[in-house]
C-alpha positions in Angstrom: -19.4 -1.7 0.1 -21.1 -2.4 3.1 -20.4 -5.7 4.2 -19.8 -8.4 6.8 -18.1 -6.7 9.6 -14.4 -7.2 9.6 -13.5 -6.8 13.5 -9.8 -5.7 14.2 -7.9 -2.4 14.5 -8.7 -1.9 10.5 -12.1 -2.4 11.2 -14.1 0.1 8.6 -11.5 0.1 6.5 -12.6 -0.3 2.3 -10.0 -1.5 0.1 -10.2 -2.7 -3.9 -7.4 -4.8 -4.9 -7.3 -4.4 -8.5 -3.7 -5.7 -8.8 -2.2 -9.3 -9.4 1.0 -11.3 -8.7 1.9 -10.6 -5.9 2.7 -7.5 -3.8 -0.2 -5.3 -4.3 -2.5 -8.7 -3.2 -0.5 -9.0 -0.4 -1.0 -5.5 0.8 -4.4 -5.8 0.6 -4.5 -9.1 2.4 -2.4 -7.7 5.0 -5.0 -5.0 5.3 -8.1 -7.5 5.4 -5.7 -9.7 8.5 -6.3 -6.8 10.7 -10.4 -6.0 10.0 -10.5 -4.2 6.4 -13.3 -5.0 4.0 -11.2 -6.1 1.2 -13.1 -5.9 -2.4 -10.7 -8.0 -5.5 -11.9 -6.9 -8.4 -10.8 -9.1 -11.4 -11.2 -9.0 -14.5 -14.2 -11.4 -16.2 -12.1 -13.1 -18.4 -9.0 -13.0 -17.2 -8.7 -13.8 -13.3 -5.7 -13.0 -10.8 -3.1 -15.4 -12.3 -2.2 -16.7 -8.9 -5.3 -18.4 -8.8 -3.4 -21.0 -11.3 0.1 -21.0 -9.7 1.9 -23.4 -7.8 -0.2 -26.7 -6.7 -3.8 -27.2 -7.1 -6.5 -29.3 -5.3 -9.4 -30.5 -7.5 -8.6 -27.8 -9.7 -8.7 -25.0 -7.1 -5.2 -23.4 -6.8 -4.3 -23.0 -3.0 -1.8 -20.5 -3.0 -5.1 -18.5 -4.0 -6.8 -19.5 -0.8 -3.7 -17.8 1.2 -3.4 -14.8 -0.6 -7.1 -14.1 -1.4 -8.2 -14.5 2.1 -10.5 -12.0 3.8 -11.1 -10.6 0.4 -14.5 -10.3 -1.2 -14.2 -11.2 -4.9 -16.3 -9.6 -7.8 -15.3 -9.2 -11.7 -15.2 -5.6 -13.4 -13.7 -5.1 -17.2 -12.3 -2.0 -16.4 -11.8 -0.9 -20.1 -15.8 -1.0 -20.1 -17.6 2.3 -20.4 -19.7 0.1 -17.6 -16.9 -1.1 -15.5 -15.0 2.3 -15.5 -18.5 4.3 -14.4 -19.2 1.0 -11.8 -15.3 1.2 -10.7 -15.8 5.1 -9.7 -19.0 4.7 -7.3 -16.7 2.1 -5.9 -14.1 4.1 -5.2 -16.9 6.9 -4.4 -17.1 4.9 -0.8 -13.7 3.8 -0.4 -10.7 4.4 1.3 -7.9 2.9 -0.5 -7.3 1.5 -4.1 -4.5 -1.1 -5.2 -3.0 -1.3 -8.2 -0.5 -2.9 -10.2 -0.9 -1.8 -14.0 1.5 -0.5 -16.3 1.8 3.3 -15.7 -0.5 5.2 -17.7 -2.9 1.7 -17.9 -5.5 3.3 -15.2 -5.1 6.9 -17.6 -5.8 5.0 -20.6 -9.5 4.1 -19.2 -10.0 7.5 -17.7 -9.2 5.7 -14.3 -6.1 8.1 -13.5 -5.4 9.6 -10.3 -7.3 13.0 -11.5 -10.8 10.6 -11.9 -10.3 8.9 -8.9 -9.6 11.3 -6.8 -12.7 13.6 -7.9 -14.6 10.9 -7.4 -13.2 11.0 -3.3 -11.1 13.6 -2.6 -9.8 11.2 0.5 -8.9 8.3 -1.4 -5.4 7.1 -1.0 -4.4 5.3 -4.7 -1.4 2.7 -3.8 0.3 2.0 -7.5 2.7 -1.2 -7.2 5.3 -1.5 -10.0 8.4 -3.6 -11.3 10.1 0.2 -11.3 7.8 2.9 -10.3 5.8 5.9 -11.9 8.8 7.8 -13.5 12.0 7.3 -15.1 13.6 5.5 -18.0 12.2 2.1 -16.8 9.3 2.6 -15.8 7.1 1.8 -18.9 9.1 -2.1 -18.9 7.3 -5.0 -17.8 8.3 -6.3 -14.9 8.3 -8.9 -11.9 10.0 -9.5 -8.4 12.4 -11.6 -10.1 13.8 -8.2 -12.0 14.0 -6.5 -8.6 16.0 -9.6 -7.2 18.6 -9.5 -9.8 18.5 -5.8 -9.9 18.9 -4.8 -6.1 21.9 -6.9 -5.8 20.6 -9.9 -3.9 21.6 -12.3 -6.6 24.8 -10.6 -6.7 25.5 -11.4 -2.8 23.9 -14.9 -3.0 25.4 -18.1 -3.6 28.6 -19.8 -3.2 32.1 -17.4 -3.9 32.3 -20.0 -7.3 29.0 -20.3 -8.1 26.6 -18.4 -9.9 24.2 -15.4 -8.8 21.4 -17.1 -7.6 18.2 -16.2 -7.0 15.6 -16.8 -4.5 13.2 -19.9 -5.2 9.8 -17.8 -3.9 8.7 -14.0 -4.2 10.4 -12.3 -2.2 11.0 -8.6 -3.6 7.6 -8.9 -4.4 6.4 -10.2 -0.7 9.0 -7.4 0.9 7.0 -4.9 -1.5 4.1 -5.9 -0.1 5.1 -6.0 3.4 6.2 -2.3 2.4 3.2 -1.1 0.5 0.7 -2.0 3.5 3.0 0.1 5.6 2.8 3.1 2.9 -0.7 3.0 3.2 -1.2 2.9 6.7 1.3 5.9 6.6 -0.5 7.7 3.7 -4.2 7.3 5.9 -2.3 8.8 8.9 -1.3 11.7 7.0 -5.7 11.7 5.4 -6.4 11.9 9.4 -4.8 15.3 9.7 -5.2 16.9 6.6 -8.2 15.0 5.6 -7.1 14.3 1.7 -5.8 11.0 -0.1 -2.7 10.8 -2.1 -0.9 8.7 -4.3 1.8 5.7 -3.0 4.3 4.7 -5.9 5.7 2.0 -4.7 8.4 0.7 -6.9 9.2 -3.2 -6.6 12.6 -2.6 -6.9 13.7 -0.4 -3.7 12.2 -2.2 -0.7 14.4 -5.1 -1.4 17.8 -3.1 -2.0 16.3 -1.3 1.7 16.1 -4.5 3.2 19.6 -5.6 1.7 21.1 -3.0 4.3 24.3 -0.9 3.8 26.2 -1.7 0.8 25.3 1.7 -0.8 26.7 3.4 1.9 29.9 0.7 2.1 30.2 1.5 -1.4 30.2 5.6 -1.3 32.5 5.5 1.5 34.9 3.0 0.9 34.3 1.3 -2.3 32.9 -1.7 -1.0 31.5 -4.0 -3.1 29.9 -7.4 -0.7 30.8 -10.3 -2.3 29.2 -13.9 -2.2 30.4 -15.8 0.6 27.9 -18.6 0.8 26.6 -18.9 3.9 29.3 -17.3 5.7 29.1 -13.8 6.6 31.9 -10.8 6.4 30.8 -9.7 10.3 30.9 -13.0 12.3 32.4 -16.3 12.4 31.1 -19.1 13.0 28.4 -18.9 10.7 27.2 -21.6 8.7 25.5 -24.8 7.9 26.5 -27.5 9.3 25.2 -31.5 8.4 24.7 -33.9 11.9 25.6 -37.4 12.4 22.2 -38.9 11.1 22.2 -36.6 7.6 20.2 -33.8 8.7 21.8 -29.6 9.3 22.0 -27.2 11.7 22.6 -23.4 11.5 24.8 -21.8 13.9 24.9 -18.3 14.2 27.4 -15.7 16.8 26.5 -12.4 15.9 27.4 -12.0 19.9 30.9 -12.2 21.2 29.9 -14.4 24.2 27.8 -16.4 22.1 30.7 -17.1 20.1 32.8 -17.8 23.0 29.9 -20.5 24.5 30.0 -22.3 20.9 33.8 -22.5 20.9 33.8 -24.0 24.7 31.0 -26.6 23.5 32.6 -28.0 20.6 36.1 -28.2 22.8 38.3 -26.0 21.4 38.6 -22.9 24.4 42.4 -22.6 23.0 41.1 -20.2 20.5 38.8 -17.6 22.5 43.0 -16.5 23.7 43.6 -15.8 20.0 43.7 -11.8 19.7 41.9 -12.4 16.5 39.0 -13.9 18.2 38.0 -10.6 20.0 35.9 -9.1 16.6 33.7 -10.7 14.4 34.8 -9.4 11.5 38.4 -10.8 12.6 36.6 -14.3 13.4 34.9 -14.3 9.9 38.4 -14.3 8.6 39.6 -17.3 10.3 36.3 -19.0 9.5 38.4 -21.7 7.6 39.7 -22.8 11.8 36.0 -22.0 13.1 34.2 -24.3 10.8 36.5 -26.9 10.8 36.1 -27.2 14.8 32.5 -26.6 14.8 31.6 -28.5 11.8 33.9 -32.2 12.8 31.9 -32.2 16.5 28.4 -31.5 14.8 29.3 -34.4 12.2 30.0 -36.4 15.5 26.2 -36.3 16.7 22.8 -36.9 15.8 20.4 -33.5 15.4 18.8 -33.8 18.4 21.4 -33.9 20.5 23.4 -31.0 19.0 20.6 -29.1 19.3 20.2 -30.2 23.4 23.6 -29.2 23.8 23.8 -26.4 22.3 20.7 -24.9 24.3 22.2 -26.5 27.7 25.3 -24.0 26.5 23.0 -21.2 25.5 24.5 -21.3 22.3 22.6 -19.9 19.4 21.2 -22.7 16.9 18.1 -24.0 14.6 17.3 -27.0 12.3 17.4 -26.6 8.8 13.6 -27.1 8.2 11.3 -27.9 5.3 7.9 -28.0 5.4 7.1 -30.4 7.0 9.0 -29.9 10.0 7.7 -26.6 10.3 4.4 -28.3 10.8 5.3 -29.5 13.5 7.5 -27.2 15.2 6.7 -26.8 18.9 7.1 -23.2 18.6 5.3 -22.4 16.0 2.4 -24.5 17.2 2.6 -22.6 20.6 2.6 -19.5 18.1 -0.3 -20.9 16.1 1.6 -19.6 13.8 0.4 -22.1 10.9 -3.8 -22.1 11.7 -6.6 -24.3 10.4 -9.5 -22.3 8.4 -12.6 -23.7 7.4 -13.2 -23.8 3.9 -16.7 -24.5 1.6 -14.4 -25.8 -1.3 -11.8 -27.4 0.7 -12.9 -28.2 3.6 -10.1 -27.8 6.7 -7.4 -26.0 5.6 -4.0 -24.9 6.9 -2.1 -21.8 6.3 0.2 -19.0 7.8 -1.8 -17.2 10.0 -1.9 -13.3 10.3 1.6 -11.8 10.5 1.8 -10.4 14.3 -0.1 -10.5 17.5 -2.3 -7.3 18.9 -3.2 -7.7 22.7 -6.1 -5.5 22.6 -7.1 -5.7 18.8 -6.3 -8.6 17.2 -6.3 -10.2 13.3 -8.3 -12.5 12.2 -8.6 -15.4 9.2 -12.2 -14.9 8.2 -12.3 -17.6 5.4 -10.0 -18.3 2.7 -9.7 -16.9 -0.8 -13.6 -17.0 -2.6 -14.2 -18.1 -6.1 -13.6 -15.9 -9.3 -16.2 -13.3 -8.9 -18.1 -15.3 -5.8 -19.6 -11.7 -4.5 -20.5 -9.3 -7.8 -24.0 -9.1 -7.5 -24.0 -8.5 -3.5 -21.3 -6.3 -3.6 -22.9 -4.2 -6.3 -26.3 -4.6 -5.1 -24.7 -3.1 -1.5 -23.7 -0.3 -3.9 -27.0 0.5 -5.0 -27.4 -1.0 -8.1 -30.6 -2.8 -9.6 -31.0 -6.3 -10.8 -31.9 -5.2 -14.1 -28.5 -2.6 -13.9 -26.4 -5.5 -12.9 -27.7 -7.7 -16.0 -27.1 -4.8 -18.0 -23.3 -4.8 -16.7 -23.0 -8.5 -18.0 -24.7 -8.2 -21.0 -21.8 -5.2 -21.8 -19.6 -7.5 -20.9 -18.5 -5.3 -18.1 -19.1 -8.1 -15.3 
């Protein structure tokens, strides 16, 4: 597994993403951002289905090209007496595995954490699922969209008539992700001072209710349960969308008292800063009915632009609703570079997020985009020692 060098903080770092849809990848391209050699493995057959999701271009899917960026790709049929022995002299030289299969999948092909783990001793094994190792779910298929509904995002989502909605893009399985490059970083630190690997179980499902904050806790000590409120919120007031003059929206937020206080001055209604339920957000939010009507009528009264240059000549807190292609645009995001250009053989230019935060000393870096099915087999396993004739041998099992 010795190839092109990474660069970066992660630099040295050897990774095999064996998993598919979405978190595990993710990890592992959060990894490869920051200078880890990144191996996908894949099966022959039966590629990562987010090479086929969402749009395509000429037949190649992009939403590949973001999340298989930085990642060397080669093809092993793990239930192969081949791929299985190939698959251990892999991890022989790594320092962290991904996966995503059922529990008891790996065990099944003698790939369990007992195998791996003789095979290095330092390996940390990261295992992504819908609801983790154990328990009376955990043999269920399962996707991000199970975790949404399950965590109680759904729940708190939506208008107070409306239905439980859920979010249009991955995100328990993007916050898992976020979450299991963390757990490995952790899981390596603890390998620096005791010098063995362990096992992450990383369950889809509990990031997201994490992130979701304190309704457990509400709920234990008061018997809270957070209803939907649209886009209102329970802890401050004004809070909300609001549509300009020339059709286009605005979010306002005034999680701060003075903030509030600025927002209420601009829009011309001081009277009610004097109201003693003004002094709390949570006493705000329930007057938001007063709030939004003031706040929403002058917004209606203006074009976007110039709500939004008034309220940053009030230092008011405020941001356009934006799609895509706004965000292509935005002034700071370009001065953040935030969306990048990266060369591509298949594509030519392409644009894309770029890595998720800035190092002064050591930072990421988008080495090229996500590689064909299988685009690196024969160097990667030829970097591993094996033969032509061994690597021919591999496909004619059907192993490759």
């Amino acid at each position: 597994m010795n190839g092109p060098d990474g660069g970066g903080p992660l630099d040295g770092l050897r990774v095999l993403d064996l998993a598919t849809l979405f978190a595990g990848p993710l990890a592992a391209t959060m990894l490869g951002d920051f200078g880890a050699e990144v191996v996908k493995v894949e099966h022959p057959a039966q590629p990562d289905p987010s090479r086929g999701h969402g749009p395509s271009k000429d037949g190649i899917g992009l939403w590949w090209k973001l999340l298989g960026r930085n990642k060397r790709t080669i093809t092993l049929d793990l239930s192969k007496r081949g791929g299985r022995d190939t698959l251990l002299r892999l991890a022989a030289g790594a320092d962290v595995i991904i996966e995503n299969f059922r529990p008891g999948t790996l065990e099944k092909w003698d790939l369990g954490w007992a195998e791996l783990s003789a095979a290095n001793p330092r390996l940390v094994l990261a295992r992504v699922t819908a609801f983790g190792q154990f328990g009376p779910y955990a043999h269920r298929p399962g996707f991000g969209t199970l975790a949404e509904a399950m965590s109680g995002f759904a729940a708190i989502t939506g208008e107070a008539d409306a239905p439980p909605t859920l979010p249009p893009f991955g995100l328990a399985d993007s916050i898992a992700g976020l979450a299991t490059a963390y757990a490995v970083m952790a899981a390596l630190r603890a390998r620096d001072r005791t010098g063995e690997g362990q096992v992450v179980d990383m369950a889809i499902i509990e990031p997201i209710l994490t992130v979701l904050g304190p309704q457990p806790i509400w709920y234990d000590q008061l018997g809270h349960v957070q209803p939907r409120t649209g886009n209102r919120s329970a802890n401050n007031a004004p809070r909300n969308t609001y549509r300009t003059a020339d059709g286009s929206w605005v979010a306002v937020s005034t999680s701060a008292q003075s903030i509030a206080e600025r927002v209420m001055r601009l829009v011309g209604r001081p009277d009610v800063i004097d109201e003693p339920w003004f002094a709390t957000g949570a006493d705000r939010a329930r007057h938001a009915d007063v709030l939004d009507g003031a706040v929403g009528a002058w917004i209606a009264g203006r074009t976007r632009d110039e709500v939004l240059a008034a309220f940053e000549k009030a230092e008011a807190a405020i941001a356009p609703v934006q799609d895509v292609r706004d965000i292509m645009t935005d002034p700071q995001y370009q001065a953040l570079d935030t969306v990048t250009s990266v060369d591509d053989p298949e594509l030519g230019p392409l644009r894309m997020q770029n890595v998720l935060f800035r190092l002064s000393a050591t930072p990421g870096a988008i080495r090229w985009a996500g590689r064909p099915h299988g685009a690196d087999t024969d160097a990667v396993l030829g970097e591993l020692g094996l033969t032509a004739p061994e690597i021919e041998s591999l496909r004619a099992e059907g192993a490759l």
